[in-house]
C-alpha positions as CSV (number, residue, x, y, z in Angstrom):
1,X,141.0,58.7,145.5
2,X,140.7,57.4,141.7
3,X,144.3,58.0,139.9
4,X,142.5,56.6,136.8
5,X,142.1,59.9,135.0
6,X,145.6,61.7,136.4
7,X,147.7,63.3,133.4
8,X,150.5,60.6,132.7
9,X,153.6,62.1,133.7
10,X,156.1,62.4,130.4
11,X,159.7,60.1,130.8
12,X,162.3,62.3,131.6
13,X,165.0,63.2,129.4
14,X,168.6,62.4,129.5
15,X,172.0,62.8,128.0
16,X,173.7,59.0,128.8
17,X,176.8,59.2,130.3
18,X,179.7,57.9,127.9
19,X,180.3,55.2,130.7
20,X,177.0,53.6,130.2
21,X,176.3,50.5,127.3
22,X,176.9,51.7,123.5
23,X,175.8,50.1,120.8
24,X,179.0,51.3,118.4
25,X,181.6,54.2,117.8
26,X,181.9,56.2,114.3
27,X,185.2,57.2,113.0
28,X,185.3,59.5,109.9
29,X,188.0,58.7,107.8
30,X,190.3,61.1,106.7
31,X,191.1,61.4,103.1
32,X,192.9,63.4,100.6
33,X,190.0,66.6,100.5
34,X,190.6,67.2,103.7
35,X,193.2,68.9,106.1
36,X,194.8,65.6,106.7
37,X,196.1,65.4,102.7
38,X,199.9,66.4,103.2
39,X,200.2,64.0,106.1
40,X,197.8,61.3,105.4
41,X,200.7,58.3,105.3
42,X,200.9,59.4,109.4
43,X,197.5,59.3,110.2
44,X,195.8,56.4,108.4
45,X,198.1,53.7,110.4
46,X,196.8,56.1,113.4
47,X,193.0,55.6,112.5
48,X,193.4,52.2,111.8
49,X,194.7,51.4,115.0
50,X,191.7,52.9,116.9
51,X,189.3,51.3,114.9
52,X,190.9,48.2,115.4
53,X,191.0,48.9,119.0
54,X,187.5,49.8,119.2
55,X,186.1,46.6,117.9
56,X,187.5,44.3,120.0
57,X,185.0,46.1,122.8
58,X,182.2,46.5,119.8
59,X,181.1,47.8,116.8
60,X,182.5,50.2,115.1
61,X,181.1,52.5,111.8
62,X,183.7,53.9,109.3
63,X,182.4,56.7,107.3
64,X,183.8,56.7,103.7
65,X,183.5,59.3,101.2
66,X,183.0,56.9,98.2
67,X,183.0,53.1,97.4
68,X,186.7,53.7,96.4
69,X,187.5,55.2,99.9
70,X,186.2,51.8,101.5
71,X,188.9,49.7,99.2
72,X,191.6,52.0,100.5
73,X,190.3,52.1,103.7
74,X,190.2,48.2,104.3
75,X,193.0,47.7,102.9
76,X,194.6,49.5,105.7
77,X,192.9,47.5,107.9
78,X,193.6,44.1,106.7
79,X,197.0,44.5,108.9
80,X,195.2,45.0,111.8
81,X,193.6,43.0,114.6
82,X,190.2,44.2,113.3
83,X,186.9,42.2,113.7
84,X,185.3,42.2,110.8
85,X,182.1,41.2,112.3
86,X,182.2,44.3,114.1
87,X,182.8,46.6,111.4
88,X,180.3,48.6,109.1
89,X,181.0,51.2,106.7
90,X,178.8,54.1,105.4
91,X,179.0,56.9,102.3
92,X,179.3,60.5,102.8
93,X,181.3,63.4,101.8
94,X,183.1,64.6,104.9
95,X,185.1,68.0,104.9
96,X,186.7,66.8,108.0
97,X,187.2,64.2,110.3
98,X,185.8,64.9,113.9
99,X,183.0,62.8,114.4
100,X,182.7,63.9,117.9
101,X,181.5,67.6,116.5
102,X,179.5,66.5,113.8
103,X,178.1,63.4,114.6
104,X,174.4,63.0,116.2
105,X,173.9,63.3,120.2
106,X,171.8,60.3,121.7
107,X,169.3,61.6,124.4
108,X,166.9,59.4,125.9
109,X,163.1,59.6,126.9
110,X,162.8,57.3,129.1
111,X,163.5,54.0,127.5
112,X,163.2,56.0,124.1
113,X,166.1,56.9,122.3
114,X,165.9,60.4,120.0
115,X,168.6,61.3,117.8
116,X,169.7,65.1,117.7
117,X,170.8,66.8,115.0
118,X,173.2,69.8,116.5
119,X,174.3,72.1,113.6
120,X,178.2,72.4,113.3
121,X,179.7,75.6,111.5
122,X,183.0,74.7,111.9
123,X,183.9,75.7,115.4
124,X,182.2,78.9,115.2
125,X,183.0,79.2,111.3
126,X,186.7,78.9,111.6
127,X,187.0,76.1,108.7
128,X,184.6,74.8,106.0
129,X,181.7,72.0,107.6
130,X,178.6,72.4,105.3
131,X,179.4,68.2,104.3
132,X,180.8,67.7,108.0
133,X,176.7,69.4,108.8
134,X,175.1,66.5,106.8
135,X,176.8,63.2,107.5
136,X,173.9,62.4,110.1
137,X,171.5,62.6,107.8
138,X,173.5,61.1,105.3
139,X,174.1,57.9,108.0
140,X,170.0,58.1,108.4
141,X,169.3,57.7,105.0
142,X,171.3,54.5,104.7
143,X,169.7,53.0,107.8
144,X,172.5,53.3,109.8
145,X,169.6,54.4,112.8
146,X,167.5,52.1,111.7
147,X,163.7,53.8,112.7
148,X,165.6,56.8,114.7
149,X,165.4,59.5,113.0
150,X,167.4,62.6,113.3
151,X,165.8,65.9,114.4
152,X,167.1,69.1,114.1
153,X,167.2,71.4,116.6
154,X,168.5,74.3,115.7
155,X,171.6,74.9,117.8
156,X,175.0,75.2,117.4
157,X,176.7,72.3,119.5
158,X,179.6,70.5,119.3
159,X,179.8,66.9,121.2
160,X,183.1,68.0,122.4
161,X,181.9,70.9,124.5
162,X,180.0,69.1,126.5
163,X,180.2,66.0,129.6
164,X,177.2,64.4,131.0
165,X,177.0,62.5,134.0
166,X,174.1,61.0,133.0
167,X,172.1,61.8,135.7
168,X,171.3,65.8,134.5
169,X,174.5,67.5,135.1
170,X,176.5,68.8,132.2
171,X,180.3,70.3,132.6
172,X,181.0,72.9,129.9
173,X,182.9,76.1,129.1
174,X,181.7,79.7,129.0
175,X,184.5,80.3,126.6
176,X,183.1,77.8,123.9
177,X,179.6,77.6,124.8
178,X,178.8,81.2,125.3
179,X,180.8,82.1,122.2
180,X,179.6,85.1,119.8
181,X,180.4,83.0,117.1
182,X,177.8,80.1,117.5
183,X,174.9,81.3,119.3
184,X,175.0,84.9,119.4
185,X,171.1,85.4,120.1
186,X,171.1,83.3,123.2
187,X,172.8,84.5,126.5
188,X,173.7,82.0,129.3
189,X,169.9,82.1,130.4
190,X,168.7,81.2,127.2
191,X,171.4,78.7,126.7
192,X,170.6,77.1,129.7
193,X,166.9,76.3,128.9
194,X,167.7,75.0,125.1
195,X,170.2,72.6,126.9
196,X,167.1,71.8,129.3
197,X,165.0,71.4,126.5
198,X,167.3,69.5,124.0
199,X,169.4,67.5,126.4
200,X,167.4,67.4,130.0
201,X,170.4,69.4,131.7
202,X,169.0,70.1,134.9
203,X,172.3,71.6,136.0
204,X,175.0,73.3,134.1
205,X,178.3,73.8,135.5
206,X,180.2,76.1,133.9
207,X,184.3,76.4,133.9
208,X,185.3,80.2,133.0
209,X,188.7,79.0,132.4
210,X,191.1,76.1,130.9
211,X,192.4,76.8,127.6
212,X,195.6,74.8,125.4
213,X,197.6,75.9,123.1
214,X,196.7,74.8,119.4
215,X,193.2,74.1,120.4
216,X,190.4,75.6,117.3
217,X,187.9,74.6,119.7
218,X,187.3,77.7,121.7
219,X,188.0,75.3,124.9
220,X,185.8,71.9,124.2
221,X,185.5,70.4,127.8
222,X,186.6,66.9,126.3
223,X,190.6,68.1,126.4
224,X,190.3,70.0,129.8
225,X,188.2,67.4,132.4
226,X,185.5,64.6,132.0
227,X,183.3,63.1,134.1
228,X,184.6,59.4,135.1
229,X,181.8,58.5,137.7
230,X,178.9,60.6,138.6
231,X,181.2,61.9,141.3
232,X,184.7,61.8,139.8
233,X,186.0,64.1,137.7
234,X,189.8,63.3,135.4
235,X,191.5,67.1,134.6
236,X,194.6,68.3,133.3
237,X,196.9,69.6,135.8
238,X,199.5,71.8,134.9
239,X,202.2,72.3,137.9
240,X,205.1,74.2,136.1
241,X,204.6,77.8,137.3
242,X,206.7,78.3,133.8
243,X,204.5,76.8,131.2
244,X,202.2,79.3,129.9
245,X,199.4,77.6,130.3
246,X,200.1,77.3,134.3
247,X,197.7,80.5,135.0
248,X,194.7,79.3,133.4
249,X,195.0,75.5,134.0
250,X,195.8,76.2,138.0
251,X,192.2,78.8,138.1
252,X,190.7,75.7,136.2
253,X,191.3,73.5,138.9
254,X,190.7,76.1,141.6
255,X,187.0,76.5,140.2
256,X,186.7,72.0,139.6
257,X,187.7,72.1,143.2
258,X,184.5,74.6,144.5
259,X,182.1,72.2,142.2
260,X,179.4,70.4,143.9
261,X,177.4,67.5,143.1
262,X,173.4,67.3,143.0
263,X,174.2,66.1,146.6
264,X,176.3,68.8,147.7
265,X,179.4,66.8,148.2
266,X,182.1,67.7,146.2
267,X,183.5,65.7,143.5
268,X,186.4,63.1,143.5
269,X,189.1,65.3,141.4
270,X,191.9,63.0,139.3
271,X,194.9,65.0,138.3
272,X,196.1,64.1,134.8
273,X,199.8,64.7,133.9
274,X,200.9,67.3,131.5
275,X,203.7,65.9,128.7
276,X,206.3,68.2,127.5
277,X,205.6,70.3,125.0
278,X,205.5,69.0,121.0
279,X,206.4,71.9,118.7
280,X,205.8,72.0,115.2
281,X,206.4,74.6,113.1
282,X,207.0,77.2,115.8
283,X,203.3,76.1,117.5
284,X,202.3,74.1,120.2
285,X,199.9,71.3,120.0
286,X,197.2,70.5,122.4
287,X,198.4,67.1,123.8
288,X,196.0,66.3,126.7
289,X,195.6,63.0,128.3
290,X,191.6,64.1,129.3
291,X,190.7,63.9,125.4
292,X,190.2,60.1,126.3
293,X,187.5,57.8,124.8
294,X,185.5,55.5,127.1
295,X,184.1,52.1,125.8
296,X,181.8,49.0,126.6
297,X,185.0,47.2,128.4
298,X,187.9,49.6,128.3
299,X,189.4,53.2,128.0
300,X,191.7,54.4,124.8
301,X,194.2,56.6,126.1
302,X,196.0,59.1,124.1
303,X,199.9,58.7,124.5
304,X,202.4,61.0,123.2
305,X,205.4,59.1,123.7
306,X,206.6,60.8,127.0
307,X,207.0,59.3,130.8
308,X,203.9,61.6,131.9
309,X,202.3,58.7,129.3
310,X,202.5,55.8,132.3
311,X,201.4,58.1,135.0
312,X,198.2,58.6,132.7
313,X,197.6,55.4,132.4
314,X,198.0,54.4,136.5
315,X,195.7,57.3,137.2
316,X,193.0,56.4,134.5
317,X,192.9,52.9,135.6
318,X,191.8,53.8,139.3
319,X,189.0,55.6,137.8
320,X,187.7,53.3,135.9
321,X,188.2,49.6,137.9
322,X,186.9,46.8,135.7
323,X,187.7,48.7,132.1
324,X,191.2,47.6,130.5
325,X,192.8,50.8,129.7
326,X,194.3,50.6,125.5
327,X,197.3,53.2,124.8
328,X,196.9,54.9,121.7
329,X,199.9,57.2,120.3
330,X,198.3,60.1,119.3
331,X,200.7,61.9,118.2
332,X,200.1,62.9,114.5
333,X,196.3,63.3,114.9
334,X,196.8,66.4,117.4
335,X,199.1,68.2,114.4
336,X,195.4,69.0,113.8
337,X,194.1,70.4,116.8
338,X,192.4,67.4,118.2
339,X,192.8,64.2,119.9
340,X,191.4,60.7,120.2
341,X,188.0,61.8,121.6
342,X,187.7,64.1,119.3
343,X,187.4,62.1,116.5
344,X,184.8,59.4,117.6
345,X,181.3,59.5,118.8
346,X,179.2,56.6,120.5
347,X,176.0,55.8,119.8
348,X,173.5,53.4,122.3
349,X,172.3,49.7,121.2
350,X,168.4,51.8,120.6
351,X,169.0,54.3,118.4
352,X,170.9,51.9,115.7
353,X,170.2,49.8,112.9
354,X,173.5,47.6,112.4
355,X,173.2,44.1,114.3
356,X,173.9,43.6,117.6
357,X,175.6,40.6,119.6
């Protein structure tokens, strides 16, 4: 039988898992318009350390708010290990910092890479984001995507709520996803397809609970569990049956425990540690060892400066054999709410328009 006139069967579309090749991470640099003003001094050594950190792996692409950001913001960098040959910067006015909310998601059609263009309200419109909204574009128009061009789609989605394994699973939370605050015409159903459409989730599994203290997410997946391996999944474990967060954390675990793969088998489960509690001003801050950031060659952990910080890192290394895992203290970027993850998104070789190696 003559195949000749058969309908060509479209690629299939992916979310990459963080794991696989990237092309270069973005950082948004904090400056004195935004949240970070009063403790600025703390955070830019902190920034400037990742950054540094990230280039020895690969590129990295600092976005500045103005040419006079870019002075201030390399001279912070000049007393660094930074490779200059693997560092780019690009204009935008930012309200915030998180790069992981407001940046582009990288999907793949096949061998095609599409850039998507989530809308963020500012974690379900708790703070100001209409400049946070338009850095994409803002990155676009500068070539930063080279011929990629960003398409909006329409939907509310923040990079942090999500985990692909790359193969068509995604790990989420009901409590952020499924929020009245972000989507409120779609119910799970209608979530579900979008997330089929946008990102080629074929399966969705959902966590009903897992929640820290001083979190403005609404739960983002990134500080609760991520995917390691397709079967492998890091989590924070709380054990102290008097830490608040003990009831929620140990249903967490009970539900990542009755999780399957595509396969049916379950998955590999890697307890993370839970530091002692950092206080300031009468709240607690979402320390979480999960919020960690996976590059080309290695793994930045987030350290707090507490013994659980050493367990971490042992744990982290067995999932990920051949990556060096990078400590990086983290403990005045979660006065904010957020952690190392948080603040960086990766983008693939394909869908950029800086040089590569």
């Amino acid at each position: 039988m003559s195949t000749g006139d058969a309908t060509p069967v479209p690629p299939k579309r992916r979310l990459p898992a963080e794991w696989e090749p990237q092309g270069a991470i973005q950082l948004t640099w904090p400056h004195d318009a935004t949240d970070w003003a009063p403790v600025l001094d703390q955070v830019h050594p902190v920034f400037a350390t990742i950054a540094a950190s990230i280039s020895q792996y690969e590129p990295v692409i600092i976005v500045a708010r103005d040419p006079e950001h870019i002075e201030e913001i390399s001279g912070f960098l000049t007393e660094t290990a930074i490779r200059p040959d693997r560092l780019w910067f690009a204009l935008a006015s930012s309200n915030d910092t998180w790069a992981r909310d407001h940046g582009a998601i990288t999907v793949f059609d096949g061998n095609q890479p599409r850039l998507l263009d989530f809308t963020f309200n500012g974690w379900g419109g708790k703070y100001p984001a209409d400049l946070d909204d338009a850095i994409t574009r803002a990155l676009a128009s500068q070539g930063v995507f080279g011929s990629c061009v960003p398409e909006p789609t329409g939907l509310i989605l923040e990079g942090g709520s999500i985990e692909s394994d790359g193969a068509g699973t995604l790990l989420t939370t009901t409590r952020c996803l499924l929020s009245s605050t972000r989507n409120p015409d779609l119910d799970r159903t209608g979530l579900e397809q979008r997330l089929g459409e946008w990102l080629g989730a074929e399966r969705i599994l959902w966590l009903e609970h897992g929640q820290l203290e001083g979190d403005d997410t609404d739960a983002h997946i990134d500080t609760l569990a991520r995917f390691c391996a397709r079967d492998t999944i890091a989590y924070v474990q709380c054990d102290d049956p008097q830490d608040p967060h003990h009831p929620e954390l140990k249903a967490m675990e009970q539900e990542l425990r009755a999780l399957r793969q595509a396969s049916g088998e379950p998955y590999r489960l890697i307890p993370l540690p839970w530091p002692a509690p950092i206080v300031e001003d009468d709240r607690r801050l979402a320390a979480t060892y999960a919020n960690f950031l996976i590059l080309n060659g290695a793994v930045l952990l987030p350290v707090y400066d507490d013994p659980a910080d050493a367990v971490a890192r042992d744990r982290l290394a067995g999932a990920f054999p051949g990556r060096e895992i990078v400590e990086i203290d983290c403990r005045a970027i979660i006065r904010q709410g957020g952690s190392l993850h948080c603040l960086t998104m990766q983008y693939p070789a394909a869908a950029l328009g800086i040089p590569q190696e």
